[in-house]
TIMAR-130539 format. One record per residue (C-alpha): x, y, z; residue in three letters. Coordinates in steps of 0.02 Angstrom, whole numbers, padded with zeros to 5 digits, always signed. Layout:
# TIMAR-130539
XYZALA
...
This chain:
# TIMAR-130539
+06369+04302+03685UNK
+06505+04221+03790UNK
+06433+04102+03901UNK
+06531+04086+04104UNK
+06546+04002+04223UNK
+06401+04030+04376UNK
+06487+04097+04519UNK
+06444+04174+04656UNK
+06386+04337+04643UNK
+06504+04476+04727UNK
+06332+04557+04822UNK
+06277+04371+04877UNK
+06342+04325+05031UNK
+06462+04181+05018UNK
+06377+04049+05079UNK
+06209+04085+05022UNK
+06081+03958+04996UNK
+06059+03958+04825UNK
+06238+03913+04828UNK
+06248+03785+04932UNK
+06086+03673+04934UNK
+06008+03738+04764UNK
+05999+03597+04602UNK
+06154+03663+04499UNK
+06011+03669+04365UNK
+05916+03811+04435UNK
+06040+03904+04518UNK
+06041+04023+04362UNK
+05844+04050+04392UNK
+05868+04099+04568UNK
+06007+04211+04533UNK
+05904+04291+04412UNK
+05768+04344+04529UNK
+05888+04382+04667UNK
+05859+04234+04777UNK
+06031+04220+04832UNK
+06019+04422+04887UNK
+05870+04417+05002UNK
+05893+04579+05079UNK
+05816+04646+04933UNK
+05649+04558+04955UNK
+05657+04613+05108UNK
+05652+04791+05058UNK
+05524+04784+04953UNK
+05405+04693+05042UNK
+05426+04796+05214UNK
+05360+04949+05146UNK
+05195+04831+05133UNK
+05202+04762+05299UNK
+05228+04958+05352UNK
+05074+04996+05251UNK
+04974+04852+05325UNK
+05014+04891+05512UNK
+04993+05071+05485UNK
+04822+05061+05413UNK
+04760+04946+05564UNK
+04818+05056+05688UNK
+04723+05202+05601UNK
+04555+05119+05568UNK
+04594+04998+05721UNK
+04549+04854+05645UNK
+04646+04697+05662UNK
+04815+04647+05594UNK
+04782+04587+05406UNK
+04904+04418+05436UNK
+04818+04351+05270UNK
+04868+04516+05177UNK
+05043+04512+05254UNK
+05058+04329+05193UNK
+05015+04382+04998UNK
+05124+04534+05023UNK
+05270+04413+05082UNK
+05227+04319+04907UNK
+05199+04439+04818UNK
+05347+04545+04857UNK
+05464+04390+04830UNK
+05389+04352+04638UNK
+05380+04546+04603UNK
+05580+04583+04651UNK
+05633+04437+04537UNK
+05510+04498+04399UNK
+05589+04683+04417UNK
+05777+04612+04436UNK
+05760+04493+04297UNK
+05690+04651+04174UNK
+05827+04745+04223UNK
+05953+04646+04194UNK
+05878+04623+04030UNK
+05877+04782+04013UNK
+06038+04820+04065UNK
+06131+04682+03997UNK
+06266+04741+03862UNK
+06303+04865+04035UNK
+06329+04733+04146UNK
+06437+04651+04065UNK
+06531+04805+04065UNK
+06550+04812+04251UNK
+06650+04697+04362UNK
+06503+04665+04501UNK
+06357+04636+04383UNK
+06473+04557+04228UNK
+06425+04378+04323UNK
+06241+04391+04315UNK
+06135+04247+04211UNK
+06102+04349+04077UNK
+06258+04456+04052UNK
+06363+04310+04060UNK
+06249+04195+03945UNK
+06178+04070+04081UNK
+05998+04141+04028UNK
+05940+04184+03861UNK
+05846+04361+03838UNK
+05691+04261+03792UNK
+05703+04125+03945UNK
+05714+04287+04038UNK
+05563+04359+03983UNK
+05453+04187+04020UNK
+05517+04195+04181UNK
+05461+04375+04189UNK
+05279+04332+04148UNK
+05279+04182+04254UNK
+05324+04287+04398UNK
+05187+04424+04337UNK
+05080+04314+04331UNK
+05084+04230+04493UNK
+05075+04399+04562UNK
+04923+04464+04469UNK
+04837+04316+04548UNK
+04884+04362+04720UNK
+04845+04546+04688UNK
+04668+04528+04628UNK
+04625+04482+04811UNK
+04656+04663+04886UNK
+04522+04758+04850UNK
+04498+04875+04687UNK
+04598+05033+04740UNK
+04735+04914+04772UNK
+04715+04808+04617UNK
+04735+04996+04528UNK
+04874+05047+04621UNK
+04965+04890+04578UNK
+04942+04906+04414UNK
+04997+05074+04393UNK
+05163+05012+04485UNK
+05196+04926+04318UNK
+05245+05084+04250UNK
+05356+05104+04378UNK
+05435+04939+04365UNK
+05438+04964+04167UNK
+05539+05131+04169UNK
+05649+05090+04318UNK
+05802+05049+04212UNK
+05787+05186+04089UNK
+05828+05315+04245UNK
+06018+05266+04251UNK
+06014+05325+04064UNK
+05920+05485+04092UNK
+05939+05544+04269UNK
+06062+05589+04390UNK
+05943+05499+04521UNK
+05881+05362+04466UNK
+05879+05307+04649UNK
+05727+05439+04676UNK
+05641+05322+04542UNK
+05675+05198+04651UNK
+05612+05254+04817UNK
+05443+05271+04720UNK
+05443+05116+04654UNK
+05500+05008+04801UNK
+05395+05090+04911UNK
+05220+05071+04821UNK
+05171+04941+04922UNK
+05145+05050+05075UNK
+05027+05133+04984UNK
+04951+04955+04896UNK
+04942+04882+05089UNK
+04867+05032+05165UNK
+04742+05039+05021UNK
+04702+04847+05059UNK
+04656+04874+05234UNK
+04556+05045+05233UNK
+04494+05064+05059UNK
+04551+05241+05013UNK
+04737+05336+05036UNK
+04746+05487+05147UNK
+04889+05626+05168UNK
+04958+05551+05314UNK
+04975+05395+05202UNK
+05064+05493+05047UNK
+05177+05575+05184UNK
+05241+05424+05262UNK
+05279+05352+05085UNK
+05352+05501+05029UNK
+05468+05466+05200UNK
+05485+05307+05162UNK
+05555+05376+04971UNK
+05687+05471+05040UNK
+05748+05309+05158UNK
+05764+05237+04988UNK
+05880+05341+04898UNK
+05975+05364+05075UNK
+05991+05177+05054UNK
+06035+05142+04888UNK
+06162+05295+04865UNK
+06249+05185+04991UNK
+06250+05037+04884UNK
+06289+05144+04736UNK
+06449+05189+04794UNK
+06528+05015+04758UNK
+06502+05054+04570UNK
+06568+05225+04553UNK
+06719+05187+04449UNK
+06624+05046+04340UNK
+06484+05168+04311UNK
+06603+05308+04251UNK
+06675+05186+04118UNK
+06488+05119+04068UNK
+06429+05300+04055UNK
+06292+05253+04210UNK
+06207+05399+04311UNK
+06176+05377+04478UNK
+06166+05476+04639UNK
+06313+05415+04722UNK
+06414+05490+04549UNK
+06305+05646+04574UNK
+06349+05664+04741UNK
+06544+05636+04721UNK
+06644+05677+04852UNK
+06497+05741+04959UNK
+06410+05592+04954UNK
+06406+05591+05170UNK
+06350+05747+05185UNK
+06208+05709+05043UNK
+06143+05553+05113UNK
+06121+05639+05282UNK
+06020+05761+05212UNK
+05923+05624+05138UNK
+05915+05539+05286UNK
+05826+05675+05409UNK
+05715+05693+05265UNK
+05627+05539+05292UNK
+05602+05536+05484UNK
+05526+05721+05448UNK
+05415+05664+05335UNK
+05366+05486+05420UNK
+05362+05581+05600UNK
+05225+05723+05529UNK
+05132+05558+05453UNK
+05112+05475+05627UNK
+05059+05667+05702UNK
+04925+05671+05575UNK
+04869+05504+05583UNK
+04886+05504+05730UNK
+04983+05361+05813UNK
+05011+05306+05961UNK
+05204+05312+06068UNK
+05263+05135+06024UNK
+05276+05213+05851UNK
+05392+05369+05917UNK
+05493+05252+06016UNK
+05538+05154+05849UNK
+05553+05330+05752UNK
+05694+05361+05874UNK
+05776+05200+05863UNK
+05755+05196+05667UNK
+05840+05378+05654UNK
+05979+05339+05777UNK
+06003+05186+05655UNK
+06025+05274+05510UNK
+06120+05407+05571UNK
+06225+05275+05635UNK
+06240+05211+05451UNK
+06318+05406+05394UNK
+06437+05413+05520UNK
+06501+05233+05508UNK
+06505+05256+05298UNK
+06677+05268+05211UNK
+06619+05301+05024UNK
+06799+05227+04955UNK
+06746+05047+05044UNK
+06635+04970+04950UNK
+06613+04822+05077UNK
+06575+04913+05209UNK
+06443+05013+05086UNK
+06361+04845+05042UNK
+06350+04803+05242UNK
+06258+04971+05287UNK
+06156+04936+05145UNK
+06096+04773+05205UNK
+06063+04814+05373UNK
+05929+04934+05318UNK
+05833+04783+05339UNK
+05841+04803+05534UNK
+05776+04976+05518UNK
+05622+04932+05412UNK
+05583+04776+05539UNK
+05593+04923+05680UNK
+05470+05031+05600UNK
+05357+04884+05581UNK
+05352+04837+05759UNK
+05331+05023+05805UNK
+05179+05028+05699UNK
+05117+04862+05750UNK
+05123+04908+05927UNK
+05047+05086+05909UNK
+04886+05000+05856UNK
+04883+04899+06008UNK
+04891+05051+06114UNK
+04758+05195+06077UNK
């Protein structure tokens, strides 16, 4: 294996921290679990905050600020666990394709087997933190593992591996709301399955930067599947998930704070379809990243509709 130069990663923003105040020793480390590309923590540990807030404003209880701490944690240790197996995973293909040919393993900064101590470091760390959330939780999070484990397998296999991983970034919801009331309900499975579709929405976007790489690496994905009506697509995606979220908070039910946010979150994403140009990849890895705002608006929403009965 050919061993490179670190650089900075073509998805990290340019002056990320890892680059700039990071020991030059373990900036491979933190490029390995993503640390330089926060946005993805982001996205995996809103769906738990979501979870969380929803759950108190059902059983209107209190806001779980200790849970929402370990889910912060928890989410951060988990992403670089999940990243770091992929990219084990997927090595000989990234190395194939011009945005992922950099990473620490592809390039030769990491060994396969310093990857996989760092993978049950991380794993462990987080099996600490989840034994505190109750049993249904502690068994939801270890089913995730199967998740997590097949994850890169899907771009082999699937047209959508994207769908794989709406369900797998989005367990947390369900882990969170399982924390706080002790059981999962249909309104619960229907806002995750909302939540699911937000997902692939999402991530077709930032699949579309790696069309042409993915045709020459023989990599599925639903931006490929979607070709030239890849707008059109991820709008259908898209209304999908308010649909689906929307019916959850009827069920549950939830208060208006949460409505107001529903309408701010699906003017946000529709705003994401009709700004999207699928040939500009930059501008796909923007939209992508600011699906960060919309999961922080759907957490104040739900915050909020507890507050108000």
């Amino acid at each position: 294996m050919t061993t490179r130069d670190p650089v900075t990663l073509p998805d990290a923003a340019p002056q990320n921290w890892v680059d700039r105040h990071a020991p030059e020793s373990l900036r491979p480390w933190l490029r390995l679990g993503r640390f330089d590309r926060p946005v993805g923590i982001w996205l995996l540990f809103l769906p738990g905050a979501m979870g969380l807030a929803y759950a108190s404003a059902v059983t209107g209880t209190a806001f779980p600020l200790y849970f929402l701490i370990l889910f912060a944690i928890g989410s951060g240790l988990m992403r670089a666990a999940g990243c770091a197996f992929n990219d084990l995973v997927d090595r000989d293909i990234d190395a194939k394709v011009e945005r992922t040919r950099g990473r620490p393993i592809a390039s030769g900064q990491i060994t396969p087997k310093q990857a996989l101590a760092f993978i049950i470091i991380c794993c462990l760390i987080s099996l600490i933190i989840l034994l505190q959330l109750g049993t249904l939780a502690i068994m939801l999070g270890v089913g995730s593992l199967a998740l997590v484990a097949a994850y890169p397998l899907m771009k082999r296999i699937t047209w959508w591996p994207q769908a794989w991983l709406g369900l797998t970034f989005n367990w947390g919801f369900l882990m969170a709301y399982a924390a706080v009331a002790g059981e999962i309900t249909l309104p619960a499975l229907l806002f995750y399955g909302g939540l699911v579709f937000w997902t692939i929405g999402y991530d077709t976007i930032y699949a579309l930067q790696d069309i042409e790489d993915d045709v020459m690496a023989g990599v599925k994905s639903s931006a490929r599947a979607l070709g030239t009506k890849a707008r059109s697509g991820i709008s259908v995606i898209y209304c999908l998930c308010p649909i689906l979220t929307t019916a959850s908070a009827a069920l549950a039910p939830l208060s208006w704070p949460f409505y107001v946010a529903q309408a701010l979150v699906a003017a946000h994403l529709a705003w994401q379809v009709y700004t999207l140009r699928p040939q500009d990849g930059a501008l796909a890895l923007k939209l992508f990243k600011a699906n960060r705002d919309a999961g922080l608006i759907w957490v104040a929403g739900l915050i909020f509709s507890g507050f108000v009965r």
